[in-house]
N, CA, C and O atoms as a GROMACS GRO file, in nm:
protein
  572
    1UNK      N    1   0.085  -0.117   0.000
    1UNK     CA    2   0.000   0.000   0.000
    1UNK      C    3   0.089   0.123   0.000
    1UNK      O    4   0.194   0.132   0.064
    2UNK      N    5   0.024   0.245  -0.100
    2UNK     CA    6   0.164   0.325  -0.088
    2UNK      C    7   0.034   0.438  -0.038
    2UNK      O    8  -0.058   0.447  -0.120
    3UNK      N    9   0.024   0.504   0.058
    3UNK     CA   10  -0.044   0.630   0.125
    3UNK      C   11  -0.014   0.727   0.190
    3UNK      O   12   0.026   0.717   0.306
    4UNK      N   13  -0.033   0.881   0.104
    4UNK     CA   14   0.083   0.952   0.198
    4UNK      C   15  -0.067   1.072   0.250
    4UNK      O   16  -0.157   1.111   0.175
    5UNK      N   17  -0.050   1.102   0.387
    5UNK     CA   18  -0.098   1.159   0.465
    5UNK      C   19  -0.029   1.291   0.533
    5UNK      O   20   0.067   1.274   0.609
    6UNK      N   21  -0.086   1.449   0.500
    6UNK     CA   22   0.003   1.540   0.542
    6UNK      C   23  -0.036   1.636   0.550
    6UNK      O   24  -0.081   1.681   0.444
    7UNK      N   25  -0.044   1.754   0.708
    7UNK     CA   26  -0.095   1.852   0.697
    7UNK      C   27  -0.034   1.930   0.677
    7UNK      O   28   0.077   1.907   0.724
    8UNK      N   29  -0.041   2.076   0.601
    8UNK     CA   30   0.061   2.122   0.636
    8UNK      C   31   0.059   2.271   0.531
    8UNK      O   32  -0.058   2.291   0.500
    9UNK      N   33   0.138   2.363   0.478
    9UNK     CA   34   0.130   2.460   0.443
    9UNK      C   35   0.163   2.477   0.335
    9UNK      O   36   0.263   2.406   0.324
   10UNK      N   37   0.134   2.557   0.185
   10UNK     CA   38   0.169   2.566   0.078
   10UNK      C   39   0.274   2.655   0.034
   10UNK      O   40   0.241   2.773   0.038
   11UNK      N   41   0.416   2.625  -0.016
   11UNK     CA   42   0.542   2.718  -0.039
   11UNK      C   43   0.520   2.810  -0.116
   11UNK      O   44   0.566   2.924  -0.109
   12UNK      N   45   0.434   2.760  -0.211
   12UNK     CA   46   0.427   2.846  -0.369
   12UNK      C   47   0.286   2.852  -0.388
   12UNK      O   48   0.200   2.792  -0.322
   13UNK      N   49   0.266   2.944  -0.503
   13UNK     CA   50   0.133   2.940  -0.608
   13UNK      C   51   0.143   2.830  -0.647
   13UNK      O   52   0.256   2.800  -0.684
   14UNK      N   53   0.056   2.743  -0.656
   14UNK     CA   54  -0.010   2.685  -0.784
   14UNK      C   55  -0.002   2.706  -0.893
   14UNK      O   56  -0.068   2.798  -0.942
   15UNK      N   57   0.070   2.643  -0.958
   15UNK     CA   58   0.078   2.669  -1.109
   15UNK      C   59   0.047   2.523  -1.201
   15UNK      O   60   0.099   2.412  -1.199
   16UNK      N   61  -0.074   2.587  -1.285
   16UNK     CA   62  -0.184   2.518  -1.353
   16UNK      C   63  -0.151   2.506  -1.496
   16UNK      O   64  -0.160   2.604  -1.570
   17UNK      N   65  -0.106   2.366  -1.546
   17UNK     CA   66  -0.090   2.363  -1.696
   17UNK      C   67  -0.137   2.244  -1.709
   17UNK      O   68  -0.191   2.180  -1.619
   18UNK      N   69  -0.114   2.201  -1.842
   18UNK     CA   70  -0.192   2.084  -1.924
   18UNK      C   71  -0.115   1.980  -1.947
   18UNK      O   72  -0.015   2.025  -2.003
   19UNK      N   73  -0.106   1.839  -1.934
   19UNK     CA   74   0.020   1.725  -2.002
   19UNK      C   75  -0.087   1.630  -2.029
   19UNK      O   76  -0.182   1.591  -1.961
   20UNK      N   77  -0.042   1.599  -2.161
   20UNK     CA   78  -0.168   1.521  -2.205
   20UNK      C   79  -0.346   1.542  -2.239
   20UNK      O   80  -0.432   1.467  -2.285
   21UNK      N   81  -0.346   1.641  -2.204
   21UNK     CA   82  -0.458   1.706  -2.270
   21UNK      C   83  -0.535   1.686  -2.170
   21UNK      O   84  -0.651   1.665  -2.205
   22UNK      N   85  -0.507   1.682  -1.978
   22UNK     CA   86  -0.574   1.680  -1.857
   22UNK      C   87  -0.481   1.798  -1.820
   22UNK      O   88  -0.365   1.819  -1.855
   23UNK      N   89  -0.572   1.876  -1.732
   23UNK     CA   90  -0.505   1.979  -1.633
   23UNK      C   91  -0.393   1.937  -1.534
   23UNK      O   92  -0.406   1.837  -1.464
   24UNK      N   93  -0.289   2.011  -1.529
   24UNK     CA   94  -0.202   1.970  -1.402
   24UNK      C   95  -0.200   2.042  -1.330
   24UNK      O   96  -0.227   2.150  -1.381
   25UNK      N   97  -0.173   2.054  -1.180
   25UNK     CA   98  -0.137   2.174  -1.088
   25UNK      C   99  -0.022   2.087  -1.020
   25UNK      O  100  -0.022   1.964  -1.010
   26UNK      N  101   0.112   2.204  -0.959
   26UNK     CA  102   0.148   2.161  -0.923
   26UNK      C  103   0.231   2.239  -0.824
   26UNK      O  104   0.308   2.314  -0.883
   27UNK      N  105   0.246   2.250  -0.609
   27UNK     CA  106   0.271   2.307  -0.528
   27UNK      C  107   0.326   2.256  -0.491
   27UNK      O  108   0.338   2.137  -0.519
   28UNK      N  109   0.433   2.353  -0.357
   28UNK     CA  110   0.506   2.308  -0.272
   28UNK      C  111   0.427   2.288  -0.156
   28UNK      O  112   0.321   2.350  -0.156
   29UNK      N  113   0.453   2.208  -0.046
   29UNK     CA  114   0.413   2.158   0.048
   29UNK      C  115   0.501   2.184   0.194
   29UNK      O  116   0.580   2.092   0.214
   30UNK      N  117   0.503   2.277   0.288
   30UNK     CA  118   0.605   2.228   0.413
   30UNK      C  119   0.485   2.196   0.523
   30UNK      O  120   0.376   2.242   0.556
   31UNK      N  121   0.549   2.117   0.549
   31UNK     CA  122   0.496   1.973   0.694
   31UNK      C  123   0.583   1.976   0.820
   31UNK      O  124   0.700   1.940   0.830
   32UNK      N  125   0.484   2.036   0.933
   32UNK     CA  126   0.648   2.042   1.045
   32UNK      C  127   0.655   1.912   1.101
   32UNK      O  128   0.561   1.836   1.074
   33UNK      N  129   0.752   1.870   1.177
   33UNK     CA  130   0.736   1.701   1.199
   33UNK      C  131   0.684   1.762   1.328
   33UNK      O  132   0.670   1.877   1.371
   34UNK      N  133   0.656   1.612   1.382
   34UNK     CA  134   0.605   1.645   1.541
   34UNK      C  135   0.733   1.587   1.633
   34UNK      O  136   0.714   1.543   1.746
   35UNK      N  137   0.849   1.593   1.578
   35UNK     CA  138   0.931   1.525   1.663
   35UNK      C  139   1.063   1.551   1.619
   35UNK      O  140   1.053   1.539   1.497
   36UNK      N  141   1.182   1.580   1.646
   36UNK     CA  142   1.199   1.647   1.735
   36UNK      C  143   1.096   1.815   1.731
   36UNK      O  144   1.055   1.850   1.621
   37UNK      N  145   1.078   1.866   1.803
   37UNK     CA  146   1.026   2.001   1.760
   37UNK      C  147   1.098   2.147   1.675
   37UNK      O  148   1.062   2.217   1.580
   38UNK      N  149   1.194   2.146   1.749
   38UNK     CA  150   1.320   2.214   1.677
   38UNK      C  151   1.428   2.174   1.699
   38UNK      O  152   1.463   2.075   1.764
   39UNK      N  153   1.484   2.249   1.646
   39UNK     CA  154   1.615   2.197   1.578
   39UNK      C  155   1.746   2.285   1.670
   39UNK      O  156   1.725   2.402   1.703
   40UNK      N  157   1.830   2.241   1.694
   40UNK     CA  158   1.949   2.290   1.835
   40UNK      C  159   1.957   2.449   1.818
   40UNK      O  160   1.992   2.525   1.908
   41UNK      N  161   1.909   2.498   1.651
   41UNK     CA  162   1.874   2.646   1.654
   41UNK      C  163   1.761   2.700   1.679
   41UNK      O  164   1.719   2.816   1.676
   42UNK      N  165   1.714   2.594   1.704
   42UNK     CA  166   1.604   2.674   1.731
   42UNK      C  167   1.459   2.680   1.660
   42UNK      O  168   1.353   2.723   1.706
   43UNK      N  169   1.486   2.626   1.538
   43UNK     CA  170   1.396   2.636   1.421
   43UNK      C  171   1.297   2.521   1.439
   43UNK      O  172   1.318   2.460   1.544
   44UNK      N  173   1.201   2.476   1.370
   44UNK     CA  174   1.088   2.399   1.368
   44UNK      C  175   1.151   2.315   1.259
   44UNK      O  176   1.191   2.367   1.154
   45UNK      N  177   1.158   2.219   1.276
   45UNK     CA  178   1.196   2.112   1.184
   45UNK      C  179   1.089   2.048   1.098
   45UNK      O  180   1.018   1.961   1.147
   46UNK      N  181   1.074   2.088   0.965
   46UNK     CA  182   0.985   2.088   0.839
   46UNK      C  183   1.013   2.012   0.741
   46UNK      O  184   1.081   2.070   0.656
   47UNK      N  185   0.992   1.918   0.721
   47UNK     CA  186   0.999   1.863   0.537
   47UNK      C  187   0.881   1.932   0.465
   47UNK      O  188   0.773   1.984   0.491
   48UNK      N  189   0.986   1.897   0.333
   48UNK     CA  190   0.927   1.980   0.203
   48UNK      C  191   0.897   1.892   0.107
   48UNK      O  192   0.995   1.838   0.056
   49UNK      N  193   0.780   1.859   0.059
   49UNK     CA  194   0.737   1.797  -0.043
   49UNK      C  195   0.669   1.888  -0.194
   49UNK      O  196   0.609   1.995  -0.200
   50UNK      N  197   0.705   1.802  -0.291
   50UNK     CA  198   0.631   1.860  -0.429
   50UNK      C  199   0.484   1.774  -0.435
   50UNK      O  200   0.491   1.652  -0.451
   51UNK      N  201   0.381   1.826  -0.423
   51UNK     CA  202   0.243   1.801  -0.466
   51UNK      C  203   0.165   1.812  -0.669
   51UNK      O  204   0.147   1.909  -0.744
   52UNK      N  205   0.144   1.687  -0.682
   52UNK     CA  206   0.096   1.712  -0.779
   52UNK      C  207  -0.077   1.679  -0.779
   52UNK      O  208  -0.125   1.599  -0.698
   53UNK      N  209  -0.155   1.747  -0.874
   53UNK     CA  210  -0.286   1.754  -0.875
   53UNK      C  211  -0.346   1.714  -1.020
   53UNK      O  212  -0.309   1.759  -1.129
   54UNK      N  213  -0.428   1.635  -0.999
   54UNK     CA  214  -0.480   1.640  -1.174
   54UNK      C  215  -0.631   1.656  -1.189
   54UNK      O  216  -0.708   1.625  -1.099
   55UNK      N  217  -0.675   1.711  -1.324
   55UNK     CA  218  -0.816   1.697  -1.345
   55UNK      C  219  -0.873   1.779  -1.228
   55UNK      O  220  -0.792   1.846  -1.163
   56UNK      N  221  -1.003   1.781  -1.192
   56UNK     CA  222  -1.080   1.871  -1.162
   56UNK      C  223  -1.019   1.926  -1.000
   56UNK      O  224  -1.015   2.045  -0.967
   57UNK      N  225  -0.983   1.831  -0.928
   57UNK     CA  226  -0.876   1.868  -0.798
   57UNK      C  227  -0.779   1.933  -0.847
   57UNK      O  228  -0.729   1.993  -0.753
   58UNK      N  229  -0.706   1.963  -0.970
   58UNK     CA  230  -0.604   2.048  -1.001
   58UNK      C  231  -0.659   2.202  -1.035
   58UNK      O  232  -0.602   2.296  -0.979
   59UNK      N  233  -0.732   2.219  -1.094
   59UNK     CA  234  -0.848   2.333  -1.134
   59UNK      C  235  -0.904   2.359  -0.996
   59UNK      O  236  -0.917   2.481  -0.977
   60UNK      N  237  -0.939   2.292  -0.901
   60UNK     CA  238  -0.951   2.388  -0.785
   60UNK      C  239  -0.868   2.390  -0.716
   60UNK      O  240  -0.900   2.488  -0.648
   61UNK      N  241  -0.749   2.345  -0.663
   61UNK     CA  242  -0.674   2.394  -0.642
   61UNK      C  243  -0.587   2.566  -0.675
   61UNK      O  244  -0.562   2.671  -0.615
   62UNK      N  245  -0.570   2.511  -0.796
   62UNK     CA  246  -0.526   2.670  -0.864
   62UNK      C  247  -0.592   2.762  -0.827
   62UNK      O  248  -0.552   2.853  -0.754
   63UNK      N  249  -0.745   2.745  -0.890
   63UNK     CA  250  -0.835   2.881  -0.828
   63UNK      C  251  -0.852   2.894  -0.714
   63UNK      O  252  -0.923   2.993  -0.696
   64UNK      N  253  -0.814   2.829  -0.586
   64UNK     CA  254  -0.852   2.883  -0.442
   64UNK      C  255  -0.747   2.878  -0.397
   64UNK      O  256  -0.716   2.987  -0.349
   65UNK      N  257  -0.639   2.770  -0.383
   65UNK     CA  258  -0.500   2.815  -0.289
   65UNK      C  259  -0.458   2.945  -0.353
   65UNK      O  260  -0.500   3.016  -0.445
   66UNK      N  261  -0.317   2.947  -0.233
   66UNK     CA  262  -0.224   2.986  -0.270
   66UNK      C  263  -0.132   2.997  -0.175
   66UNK      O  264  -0.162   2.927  -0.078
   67UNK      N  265  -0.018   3.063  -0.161
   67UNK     CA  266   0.125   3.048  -0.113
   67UNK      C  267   0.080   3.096   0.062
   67UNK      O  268   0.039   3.208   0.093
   68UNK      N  269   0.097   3.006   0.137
   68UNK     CA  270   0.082   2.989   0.284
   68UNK      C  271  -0.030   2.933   0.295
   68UNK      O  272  -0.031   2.831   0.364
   69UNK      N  273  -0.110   2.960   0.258
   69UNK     CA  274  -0.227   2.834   0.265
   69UNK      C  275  -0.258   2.700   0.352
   69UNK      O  276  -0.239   2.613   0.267
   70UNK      N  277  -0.285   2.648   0.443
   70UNK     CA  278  -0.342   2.563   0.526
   70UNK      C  279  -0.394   2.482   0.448
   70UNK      O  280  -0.491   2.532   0.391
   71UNK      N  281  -0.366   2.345   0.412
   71UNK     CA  282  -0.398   2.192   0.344
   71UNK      C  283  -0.392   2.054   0.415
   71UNK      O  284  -0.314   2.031   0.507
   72UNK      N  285  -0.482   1.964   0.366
   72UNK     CA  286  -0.423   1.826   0.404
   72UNK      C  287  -0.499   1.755   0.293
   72UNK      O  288  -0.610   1.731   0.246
   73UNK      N  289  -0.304   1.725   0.275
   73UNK     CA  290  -0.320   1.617   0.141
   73UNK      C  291  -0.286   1.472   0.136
   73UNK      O  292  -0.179   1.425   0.174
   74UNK      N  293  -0.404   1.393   0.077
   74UNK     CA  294  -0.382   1.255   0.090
   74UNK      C  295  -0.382   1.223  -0.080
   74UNK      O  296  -0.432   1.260  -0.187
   75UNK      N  297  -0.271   1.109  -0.012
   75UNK     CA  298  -0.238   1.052  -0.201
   75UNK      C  299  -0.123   0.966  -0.202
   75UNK      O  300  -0.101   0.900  -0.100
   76UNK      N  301  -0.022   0.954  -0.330
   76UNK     CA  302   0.054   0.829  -0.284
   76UNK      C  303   0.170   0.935  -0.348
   76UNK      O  304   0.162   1.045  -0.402
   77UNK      N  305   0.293   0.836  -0.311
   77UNK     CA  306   0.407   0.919  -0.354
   77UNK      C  307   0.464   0.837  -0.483
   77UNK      O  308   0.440   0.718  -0.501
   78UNK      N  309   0.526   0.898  -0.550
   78UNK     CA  310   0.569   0.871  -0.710
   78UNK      C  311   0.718   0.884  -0.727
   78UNK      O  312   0.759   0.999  -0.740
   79UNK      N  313   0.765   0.832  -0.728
   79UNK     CA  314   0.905   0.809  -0.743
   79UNK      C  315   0.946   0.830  -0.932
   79UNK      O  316   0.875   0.768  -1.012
   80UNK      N  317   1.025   0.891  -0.968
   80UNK     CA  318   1.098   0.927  -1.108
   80UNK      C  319   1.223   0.952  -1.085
   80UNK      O  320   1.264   1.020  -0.992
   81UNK      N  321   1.310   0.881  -1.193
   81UNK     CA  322   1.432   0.883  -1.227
   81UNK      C  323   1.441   0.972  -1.399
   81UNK      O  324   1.379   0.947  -1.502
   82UNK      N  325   1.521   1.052  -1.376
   82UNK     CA  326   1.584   1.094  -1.471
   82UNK      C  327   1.704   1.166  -1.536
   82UNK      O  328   1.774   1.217  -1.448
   83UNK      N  329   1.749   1.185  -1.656
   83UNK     CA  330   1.859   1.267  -1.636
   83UNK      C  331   1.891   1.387  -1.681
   83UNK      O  332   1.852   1.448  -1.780
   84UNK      N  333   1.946   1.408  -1.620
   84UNK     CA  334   1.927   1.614  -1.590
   84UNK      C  335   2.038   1.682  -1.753
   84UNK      O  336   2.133   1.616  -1.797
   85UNK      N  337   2.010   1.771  -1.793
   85UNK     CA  338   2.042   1.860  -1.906
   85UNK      C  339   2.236   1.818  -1.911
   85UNK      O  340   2.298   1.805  -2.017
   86UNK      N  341   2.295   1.807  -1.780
   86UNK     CA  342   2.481   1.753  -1.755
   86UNK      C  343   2.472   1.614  -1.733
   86UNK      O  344   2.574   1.562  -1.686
   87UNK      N  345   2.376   1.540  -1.755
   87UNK     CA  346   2.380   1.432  -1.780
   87UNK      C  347   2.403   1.336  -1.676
   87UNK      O  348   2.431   1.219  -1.699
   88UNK      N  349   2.388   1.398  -1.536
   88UNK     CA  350   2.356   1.320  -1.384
   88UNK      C  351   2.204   1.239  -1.383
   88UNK      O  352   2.092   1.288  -1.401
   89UNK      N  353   2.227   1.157  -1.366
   89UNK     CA  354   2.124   1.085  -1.329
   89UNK      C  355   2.091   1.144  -1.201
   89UNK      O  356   2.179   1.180  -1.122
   90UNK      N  357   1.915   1.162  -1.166
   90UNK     CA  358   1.867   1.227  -1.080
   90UNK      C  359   1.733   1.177  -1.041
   90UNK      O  360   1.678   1.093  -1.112
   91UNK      N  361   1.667   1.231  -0.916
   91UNK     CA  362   1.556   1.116  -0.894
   91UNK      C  363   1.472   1.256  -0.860
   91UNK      O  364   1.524   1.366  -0.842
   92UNK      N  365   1.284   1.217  -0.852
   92UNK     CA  366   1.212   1.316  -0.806
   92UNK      C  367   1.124   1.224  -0.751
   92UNK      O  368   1.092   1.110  -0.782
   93UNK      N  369   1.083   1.319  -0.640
   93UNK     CA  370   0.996   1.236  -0.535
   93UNK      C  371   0.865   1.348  -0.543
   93UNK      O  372   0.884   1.456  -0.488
   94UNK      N  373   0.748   1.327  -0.603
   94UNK     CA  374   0.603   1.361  -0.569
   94UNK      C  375   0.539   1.254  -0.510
   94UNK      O  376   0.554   1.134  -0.487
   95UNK      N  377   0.432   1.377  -0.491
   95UNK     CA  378   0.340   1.372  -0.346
   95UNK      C  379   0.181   1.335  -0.496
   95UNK      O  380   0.134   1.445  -0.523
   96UNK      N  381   0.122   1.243  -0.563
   96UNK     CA  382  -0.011   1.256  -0.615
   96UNK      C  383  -0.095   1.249  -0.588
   96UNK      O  384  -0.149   1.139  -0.585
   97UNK      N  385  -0.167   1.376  -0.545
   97UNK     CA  386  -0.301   1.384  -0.448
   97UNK      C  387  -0.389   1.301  -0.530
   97UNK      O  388  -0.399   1.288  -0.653
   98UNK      N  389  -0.450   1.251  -0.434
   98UNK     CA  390  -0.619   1.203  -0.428
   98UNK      C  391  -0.697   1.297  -0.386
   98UNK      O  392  -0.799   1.337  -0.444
   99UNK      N  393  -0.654   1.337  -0.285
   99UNK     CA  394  -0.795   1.451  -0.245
   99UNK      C  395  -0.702   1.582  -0.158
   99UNK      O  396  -0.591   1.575  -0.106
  100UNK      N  397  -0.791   1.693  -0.166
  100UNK     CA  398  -0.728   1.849  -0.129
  100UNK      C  399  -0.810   1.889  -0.036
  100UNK      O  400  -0.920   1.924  -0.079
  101UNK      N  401  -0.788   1.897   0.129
  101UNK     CA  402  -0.922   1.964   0.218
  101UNK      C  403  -0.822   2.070   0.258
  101UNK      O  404  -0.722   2.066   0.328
  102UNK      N  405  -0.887   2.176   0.184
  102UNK     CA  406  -0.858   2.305   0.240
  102UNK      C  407  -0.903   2.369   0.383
  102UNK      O  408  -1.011   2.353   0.438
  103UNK      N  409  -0.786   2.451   0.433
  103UNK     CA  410  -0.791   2.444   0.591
  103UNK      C  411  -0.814   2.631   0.593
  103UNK      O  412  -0.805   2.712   0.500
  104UNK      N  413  -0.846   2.652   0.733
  104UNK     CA  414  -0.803   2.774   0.788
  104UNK      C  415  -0.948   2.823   0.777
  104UNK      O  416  -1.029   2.736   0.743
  105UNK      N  417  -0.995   2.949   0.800
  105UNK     CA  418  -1.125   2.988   0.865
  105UNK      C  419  -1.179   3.066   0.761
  105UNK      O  420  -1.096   3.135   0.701
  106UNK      N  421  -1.271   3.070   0.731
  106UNK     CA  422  -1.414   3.073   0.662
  106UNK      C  423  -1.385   3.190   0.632
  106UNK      O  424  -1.459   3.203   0.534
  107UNK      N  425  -1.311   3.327   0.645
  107UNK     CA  426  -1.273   3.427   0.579
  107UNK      C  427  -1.203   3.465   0.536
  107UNK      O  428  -1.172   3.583   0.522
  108UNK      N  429  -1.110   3.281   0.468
  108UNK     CA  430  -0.961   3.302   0.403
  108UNK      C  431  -1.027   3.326   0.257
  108UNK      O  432  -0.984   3.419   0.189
  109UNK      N  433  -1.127   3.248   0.210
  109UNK     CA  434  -1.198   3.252   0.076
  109UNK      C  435  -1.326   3.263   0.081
  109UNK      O  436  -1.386   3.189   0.159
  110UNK      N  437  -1.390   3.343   0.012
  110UNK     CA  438  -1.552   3.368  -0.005
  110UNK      C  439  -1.577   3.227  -0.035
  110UNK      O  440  -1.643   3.162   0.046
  111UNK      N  441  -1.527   3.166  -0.157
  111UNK     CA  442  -1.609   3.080  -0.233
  111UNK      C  443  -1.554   2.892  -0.260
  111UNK      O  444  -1.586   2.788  -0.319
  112UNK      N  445  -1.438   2.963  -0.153
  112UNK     CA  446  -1.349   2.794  -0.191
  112UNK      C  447  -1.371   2.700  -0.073
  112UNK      O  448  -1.342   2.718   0.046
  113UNK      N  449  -1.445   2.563  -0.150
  113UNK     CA  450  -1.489   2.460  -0.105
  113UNK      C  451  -1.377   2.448  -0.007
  113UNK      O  452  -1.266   2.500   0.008
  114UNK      N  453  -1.458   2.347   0.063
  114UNK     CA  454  -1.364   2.322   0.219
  114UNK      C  455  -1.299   2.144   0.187
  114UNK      O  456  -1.262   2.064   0.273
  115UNK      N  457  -1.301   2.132   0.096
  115UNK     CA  458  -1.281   1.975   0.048
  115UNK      C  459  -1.277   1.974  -0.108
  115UNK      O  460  -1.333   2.048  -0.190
  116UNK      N  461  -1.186   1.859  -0.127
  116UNK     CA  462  -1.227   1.830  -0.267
  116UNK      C  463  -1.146   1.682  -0.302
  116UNK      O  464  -1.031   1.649  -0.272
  117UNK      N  465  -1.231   1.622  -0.362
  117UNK     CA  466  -1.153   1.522  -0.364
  117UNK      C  467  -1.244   1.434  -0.542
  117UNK      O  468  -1.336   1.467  -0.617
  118UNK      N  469  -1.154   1.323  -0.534
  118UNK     CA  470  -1.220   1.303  -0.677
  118UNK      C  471  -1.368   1.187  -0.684
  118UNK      O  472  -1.422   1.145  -0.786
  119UNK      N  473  -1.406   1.155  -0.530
  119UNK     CA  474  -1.504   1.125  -0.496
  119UNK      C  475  -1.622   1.226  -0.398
  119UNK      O  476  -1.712   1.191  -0.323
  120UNK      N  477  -1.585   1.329  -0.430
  120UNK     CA  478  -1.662   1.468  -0.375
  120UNK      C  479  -1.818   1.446  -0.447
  120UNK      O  480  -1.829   1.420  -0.568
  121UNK      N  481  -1.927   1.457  -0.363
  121UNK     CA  482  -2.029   1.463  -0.395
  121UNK      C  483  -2.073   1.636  -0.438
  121UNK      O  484  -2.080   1.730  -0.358
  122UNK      N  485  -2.089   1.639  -0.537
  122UNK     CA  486  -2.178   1.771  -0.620
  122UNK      C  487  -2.237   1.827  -0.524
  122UNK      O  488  -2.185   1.917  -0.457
  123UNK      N  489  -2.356   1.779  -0.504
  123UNK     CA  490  -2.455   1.793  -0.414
  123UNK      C  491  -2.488   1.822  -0.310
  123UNK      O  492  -2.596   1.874  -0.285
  124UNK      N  493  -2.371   1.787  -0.202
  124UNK     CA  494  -2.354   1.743  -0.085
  124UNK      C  495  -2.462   1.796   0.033
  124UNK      O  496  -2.521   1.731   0.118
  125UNK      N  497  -2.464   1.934   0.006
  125UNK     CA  498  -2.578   1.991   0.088
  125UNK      C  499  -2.733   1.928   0.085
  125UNK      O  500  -2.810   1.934   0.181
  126UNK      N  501  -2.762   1.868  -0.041
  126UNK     CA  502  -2.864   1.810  -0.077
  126UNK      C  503  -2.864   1.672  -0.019
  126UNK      O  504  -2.968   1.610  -0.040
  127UNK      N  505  -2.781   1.617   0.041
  127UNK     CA  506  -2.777   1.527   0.055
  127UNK      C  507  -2.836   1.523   0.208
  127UNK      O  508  -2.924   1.454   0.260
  128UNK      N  509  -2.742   1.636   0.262
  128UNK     CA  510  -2.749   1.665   0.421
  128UNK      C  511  -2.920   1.662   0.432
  128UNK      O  512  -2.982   1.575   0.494
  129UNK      N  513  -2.974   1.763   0.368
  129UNK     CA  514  -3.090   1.810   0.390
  129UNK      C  515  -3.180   1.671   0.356
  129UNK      O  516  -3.273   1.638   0.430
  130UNK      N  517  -3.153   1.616   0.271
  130UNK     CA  518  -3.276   1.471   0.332
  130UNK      C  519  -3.218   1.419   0.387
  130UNK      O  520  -3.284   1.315   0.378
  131UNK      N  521  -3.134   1.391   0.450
  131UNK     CA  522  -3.065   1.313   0.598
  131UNK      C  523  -3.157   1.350   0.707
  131UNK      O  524  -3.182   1.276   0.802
  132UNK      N  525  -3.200   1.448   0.693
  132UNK     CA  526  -3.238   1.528   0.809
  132UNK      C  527  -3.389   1.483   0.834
  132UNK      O  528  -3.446   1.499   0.941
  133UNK      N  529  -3.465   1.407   0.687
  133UNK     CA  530  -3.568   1.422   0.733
  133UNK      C  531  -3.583   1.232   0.768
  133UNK      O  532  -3.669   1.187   0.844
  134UNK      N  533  -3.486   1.149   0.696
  134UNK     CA  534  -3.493   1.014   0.768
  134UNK      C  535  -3.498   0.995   0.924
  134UNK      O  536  -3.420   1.049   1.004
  135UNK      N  537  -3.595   0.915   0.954
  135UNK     CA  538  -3.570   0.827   1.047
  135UNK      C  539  -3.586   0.694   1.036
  135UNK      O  540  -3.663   0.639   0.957
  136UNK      N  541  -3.462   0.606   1.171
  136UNK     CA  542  -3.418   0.498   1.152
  136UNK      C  543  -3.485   0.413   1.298
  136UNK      O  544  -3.466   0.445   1.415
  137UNK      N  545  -3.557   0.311   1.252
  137UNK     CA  546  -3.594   0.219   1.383
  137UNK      C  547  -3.435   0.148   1.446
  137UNK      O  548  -3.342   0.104   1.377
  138UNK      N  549  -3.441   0.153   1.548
  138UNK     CA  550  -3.356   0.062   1.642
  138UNK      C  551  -3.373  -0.078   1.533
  138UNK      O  552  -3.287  -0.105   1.450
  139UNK      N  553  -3.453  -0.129   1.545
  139UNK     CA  554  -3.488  -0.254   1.483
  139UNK      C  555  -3.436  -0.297   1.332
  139UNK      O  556  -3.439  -0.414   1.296
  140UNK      N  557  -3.395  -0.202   1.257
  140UNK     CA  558  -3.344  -0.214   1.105
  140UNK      C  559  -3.236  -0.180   1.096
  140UNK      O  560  -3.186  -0.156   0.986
  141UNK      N  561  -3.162  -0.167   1.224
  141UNK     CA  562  -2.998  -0.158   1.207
  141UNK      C  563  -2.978  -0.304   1.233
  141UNK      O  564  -3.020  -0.362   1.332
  142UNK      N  565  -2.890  -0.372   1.108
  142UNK     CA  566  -2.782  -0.461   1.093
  142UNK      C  567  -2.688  -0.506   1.223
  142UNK      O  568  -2.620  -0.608   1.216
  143UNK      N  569  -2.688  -0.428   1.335
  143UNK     CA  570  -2.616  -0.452   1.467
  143UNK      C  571  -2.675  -0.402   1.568
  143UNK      O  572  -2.626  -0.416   1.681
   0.00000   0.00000   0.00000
């Protein structure tokens, strides 16, 4: 199972282009660890990951992040080998989201969803609202 799990803050803009004729987005990521806390200077000890986004999670991404931004991204990591323009062989490590839940308080963006993922229901509010009007007997639960 390859699953990468991470909260954490955005380095850069979003920057939104096309490979293959699907949208790409693609951000920096810093994650503070929870362990050690800092570092003998003092500093917060952070890894840095590259995030990639595709298709309709990449398109919102672009339009609502941006650079400091509050995220947690789940997805798997992608390993590439290649070789660089001097002819070093070189490796890249992304982060390929599955899903983008945007963080931080309700007056960072007017209009940007608080989630998104590529099993995101359209609807969702619609959904809530007949939830509301079911009821369930004790007796027709399975346990």
């Amino acid at each position: 199972m390859n699953k990468f799990i991470a909260k954490g803050n955005l380095t850069r803009d979003p920057e939104l282009s096309t490979a293959g004729g699907a949208k790409l987005c693609k951000f920096g990521l810093a994650v503070q660890r929870s362990y050690p806390t800092k570092t003998k200077e003092g500093e917060v000890n952070t890894d840095f990951f590259n995030v990639v986004c595709w298709r309709a999670i990449a398109e919102n991404c672009a339009k609502y992040l941006k650079k400091g931004k509050p995220v947690i991204v789940s997805g798997s990591i992608q390993i590439s080998q290649y070789t660089s323009n001097d002819g070093t062989k070189r490796q890249s490590v992304d982060i390929v989201a599955d899903e983008v839940e945007f963080l931080g308080t309700k007056g960072d963006t007017t209009d940007s969803p608080q989630y998104y993922g590529s099993d995101t229901p359209k609807d969702d509010h619609k959904v809530v609202d007949q939830l509301k009007n079911v009821t369930v007997e004790s007796d027709d639960l399975p346990f």
